[in-house]
C-alpha positions in Angstrom: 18.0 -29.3 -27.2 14.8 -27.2 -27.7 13.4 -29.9 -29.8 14.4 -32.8 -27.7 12.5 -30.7 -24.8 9.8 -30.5 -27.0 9.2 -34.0 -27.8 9.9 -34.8 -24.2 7.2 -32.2 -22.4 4.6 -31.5 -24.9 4.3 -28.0 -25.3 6.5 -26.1 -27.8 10.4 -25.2 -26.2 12.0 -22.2 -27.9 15.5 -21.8 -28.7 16.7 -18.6 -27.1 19.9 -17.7 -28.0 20.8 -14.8 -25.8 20.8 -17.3 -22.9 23.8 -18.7 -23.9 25.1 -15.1 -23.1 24.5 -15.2 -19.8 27.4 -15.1 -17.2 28.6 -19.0 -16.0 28.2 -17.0 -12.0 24.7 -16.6 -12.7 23.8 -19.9 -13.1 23.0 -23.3 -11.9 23.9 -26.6 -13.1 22.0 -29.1 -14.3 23.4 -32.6 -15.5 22.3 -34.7 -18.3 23.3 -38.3 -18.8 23.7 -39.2 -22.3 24.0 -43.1 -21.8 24.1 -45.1 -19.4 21.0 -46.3 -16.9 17.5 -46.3 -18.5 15.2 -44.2 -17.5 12.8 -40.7 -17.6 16.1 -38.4 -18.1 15.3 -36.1 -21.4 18.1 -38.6 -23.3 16.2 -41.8 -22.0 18.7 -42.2 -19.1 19.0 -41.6 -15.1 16.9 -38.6 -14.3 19.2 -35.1 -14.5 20.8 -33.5 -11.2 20.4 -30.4 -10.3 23.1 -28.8 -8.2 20.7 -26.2 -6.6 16.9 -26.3 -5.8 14.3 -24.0 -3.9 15.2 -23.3 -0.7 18.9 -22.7 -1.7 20.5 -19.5 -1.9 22.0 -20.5 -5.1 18.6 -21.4 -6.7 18.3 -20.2 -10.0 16.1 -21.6 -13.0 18.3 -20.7 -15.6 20.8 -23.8 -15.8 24.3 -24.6 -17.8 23.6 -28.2 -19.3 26.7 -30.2 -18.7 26.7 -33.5 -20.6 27.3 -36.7 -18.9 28.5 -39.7 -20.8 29.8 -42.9 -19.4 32.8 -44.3 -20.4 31.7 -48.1 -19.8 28.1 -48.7 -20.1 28.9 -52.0 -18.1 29.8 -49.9 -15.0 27.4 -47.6 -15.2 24.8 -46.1 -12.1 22.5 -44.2 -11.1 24.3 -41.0 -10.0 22.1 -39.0 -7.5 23.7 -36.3 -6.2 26.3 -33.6 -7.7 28.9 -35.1 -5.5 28.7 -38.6 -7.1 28.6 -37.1 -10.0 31.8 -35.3 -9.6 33.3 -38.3 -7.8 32.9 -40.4 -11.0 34.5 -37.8 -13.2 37.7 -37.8 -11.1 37.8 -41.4 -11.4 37.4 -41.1 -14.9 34.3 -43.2 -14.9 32.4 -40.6 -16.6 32.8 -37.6 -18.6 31.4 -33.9 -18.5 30.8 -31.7 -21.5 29.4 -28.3 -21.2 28.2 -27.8 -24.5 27.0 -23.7 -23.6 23.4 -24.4 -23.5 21.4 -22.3 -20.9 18.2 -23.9 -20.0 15.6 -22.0 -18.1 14.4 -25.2 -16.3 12.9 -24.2 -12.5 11.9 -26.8 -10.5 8.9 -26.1 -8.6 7.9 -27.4 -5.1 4.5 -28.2 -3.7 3.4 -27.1 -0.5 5.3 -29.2 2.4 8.0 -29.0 -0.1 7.8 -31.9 -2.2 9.7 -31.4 -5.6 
């Protein structure tokens, strides 16, 4: 993942293994899709989602990547919220893999709040 980052922002991304140790409460999510809808997602699909941003109490930058693969590239969409996310799991129209990969990734906001 560290390389993939690094290909996809520039600057050198360091694997950090004692992330990974980090307790599942103290972190957000952040999904990935791994097929799917073209686009400027780090895999070359949908852009991620993130289940918490600044402004929420949950905000964190460190992030547990969850893996999202459709089943059916035919019936697949852009997802943009954690709820349709979920939503398409329980309907089986995608699966979730949480591989234990802790990204610090913040997301920083502008002033006015633009993301």
């Amino acid at each position: 993942m560290a390389g993939l980052l690094t290909r996809m922002m520039g600057p050198k991304v360091l694997h950090v293994p004692s992330l990974g140790k980090i307790p599942a409460a103290l972190l957000a999510n952040v999904y990935v899709f791994t097929n799917g809808v073209k686009g400027d997602g780090p895999m070359g699909f949908q852009p991620d989602v993130f289940d918490a941003v600044p402004g929420d109490p949950r905000y964190t930058p460190l992030r547990a990547l969850n893996l999202v693969t459709w089943r059916n590239d035919a019936s697949a969409r852009v997802l943009g919220s954690v709820e349709e996310v979920k939503a398409a799991a329980a309907k089986r129209q995608v699966t979730i893999r949480r591989p234990g990969i802790v990204i610090n990734m913040p997301v920083l906001t502008w002033p006015g709040g633009q993301r």
